[in-house]
Steps between C-alpha positions, in 0.01 A plus 500: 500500500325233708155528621690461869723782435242734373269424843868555683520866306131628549547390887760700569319781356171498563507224767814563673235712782307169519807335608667780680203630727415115595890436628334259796284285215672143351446520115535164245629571164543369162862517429650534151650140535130328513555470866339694824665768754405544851587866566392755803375807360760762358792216499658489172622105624325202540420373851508158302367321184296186417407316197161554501259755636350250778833389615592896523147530704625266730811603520398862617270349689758366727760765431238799570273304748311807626448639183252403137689508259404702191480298195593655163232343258667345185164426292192668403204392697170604572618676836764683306759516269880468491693783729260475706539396943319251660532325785425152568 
C-alpha cells in the first residue's frame, strides 16, 4: 500500500468530519497518481486536476474565486508536517 492510499484510508476515517463538516471549503490534494485534485468538501470527485500543486492553486483560484483554498501539505516543514491544511 502506497503512502497516498494509506492518507486516502485514515481520511475517511478519522478525517472524513474534516471534510464533511467544511462542505463550502475548496481542498488540494495529493492524488495517488503523483498529481493534485481540486475537490469541494465531502465530494468524492475532483472539481479538476493539475500537474503541480501551484498550477492546482491557481486553478482553484479561478475555479473557486471567492474562496482560499486549503492546501494539503505534502512535506515536513517547520510549520507542520505531512496531513496537515494550510492555506496559501
Amino acid at each position: 500500500m502506497t503512502p497516498f492510499r494509506l492518507c486516502a484510508i485514515l481520511r475517511l476515517f478519522k478525517g472524513a468530519n474534516l471534510m464533511g463538516k467544511n462542505k463550502d471549503r475548496v481542498y488540494i490534494e495529493r492524488r495517488e497518481q503523483g498529481d493534485y485534485a481540486i475537490r469541494k468538501g465531502g465530494s468524492e470527485r475532483a472539481s479538476g486536476t493539475a500537474p503541480t500543486q501551484r498550477k492546482a492553486i491557481e486553478k482553484a483560484e479561478k475555479m473557486f474565486p471567492d474562496q482560499k483554498p486549503m492546501i494539503e501539505r505534502v512535506r515536513n516543514t517547520d510549520k507542520g508536517g505531512r496531513d496537515k491544511w494550510r492555506t496559501e
